[in-house]
N, C-alpha and C positions, 0 to 999 in steps of 0.2 A: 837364379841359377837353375838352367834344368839338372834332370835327372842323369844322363848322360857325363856334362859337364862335372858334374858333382862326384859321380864314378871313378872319371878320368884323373880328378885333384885325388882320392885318397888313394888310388892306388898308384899316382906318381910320389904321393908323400908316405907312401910305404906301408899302411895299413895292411896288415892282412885281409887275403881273400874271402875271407869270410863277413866284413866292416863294409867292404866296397862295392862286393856282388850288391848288396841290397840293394844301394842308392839311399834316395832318400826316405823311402820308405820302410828299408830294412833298420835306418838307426830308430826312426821313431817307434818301430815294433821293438827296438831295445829296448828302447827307457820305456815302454809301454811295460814289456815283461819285470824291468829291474822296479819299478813301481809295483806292481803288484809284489814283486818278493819281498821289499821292505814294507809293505802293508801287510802281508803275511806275519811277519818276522827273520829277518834277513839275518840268515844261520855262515855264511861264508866267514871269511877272513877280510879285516881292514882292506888289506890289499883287491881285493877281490871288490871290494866295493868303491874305493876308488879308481878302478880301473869299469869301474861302471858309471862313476860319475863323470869318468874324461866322454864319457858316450856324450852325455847332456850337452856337457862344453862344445863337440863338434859340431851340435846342433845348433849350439847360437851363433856359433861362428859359422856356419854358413846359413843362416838368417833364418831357421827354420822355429823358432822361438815360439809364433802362433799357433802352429802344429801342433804343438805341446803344451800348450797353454792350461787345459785341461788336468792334465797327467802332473805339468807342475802344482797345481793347487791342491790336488792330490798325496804329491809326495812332501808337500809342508806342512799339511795335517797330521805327517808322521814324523815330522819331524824333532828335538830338542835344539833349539840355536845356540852358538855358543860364538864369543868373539875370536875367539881361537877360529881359523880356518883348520880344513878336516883334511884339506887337499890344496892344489895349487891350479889357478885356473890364468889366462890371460884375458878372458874375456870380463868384461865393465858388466855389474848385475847380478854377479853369481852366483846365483842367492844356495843353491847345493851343493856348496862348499862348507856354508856356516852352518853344519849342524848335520848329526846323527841320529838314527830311528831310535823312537821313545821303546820300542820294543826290542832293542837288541837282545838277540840269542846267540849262544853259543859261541865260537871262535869268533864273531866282531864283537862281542861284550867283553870277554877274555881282554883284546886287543884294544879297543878304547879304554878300558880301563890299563893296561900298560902303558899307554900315550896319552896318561892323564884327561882324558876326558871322561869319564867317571872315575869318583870315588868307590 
């Protein structure tokens, strides 16, 4: 799918103009940045971080998966897996759904541990 095409679908499916201006390159600079901040220690709210992981999901879903090949190996060395999903994804593979930073800080530690994924 080019860059254009790709444009055209998320701001016909509603994304904010901020999602779509990028293109394809603007998501991959997402999950590029949301990787380093869970490698940092990913200080936000649950919410806040699944609304970072629907970033990932868009990416598979329109095939950009190799792109991110990198950044994914990356962000499962930070990982805890856990059979519980963390989030709800449509896409077959998802692999950053099963699992939250071994480093949680702050309001997401708070918050997995209120939704039972830490004690």
């Amino acid at each position: 799918m080019k860059d254009a095409e790709v444009k055209q679908l998320l701001k016909s499916e509603g994304y904010p103009e901020h999602v779509w201006k990028g293109g394809k390159k603007g998501l991959v600079e997402k999950w590029a940045k949301f990787v380093e901040e869970v490698e940092a220690g990913y200080r936000l709210t649950l919410e806040d971080y699944r609304n970072d992981l629907d970033v990932r999901s868009l990416i598979a879903r329109l095939g950009l998966d190799e792109e991110v090949a990198e950044l994914d190996e990356r962000f499962r060395r930070c990982l805890v897996f856990s059979a519980k999903a963390i989030w709800e994804c449509d896409q077959p593979h998802a692999f950053w759904i099963y699992g939250y930073p071994k480093n949680a800080r702050g309001e997401l530690k708070k918050d997995l541990r209120a939704e039972g994924f830490l004690s």
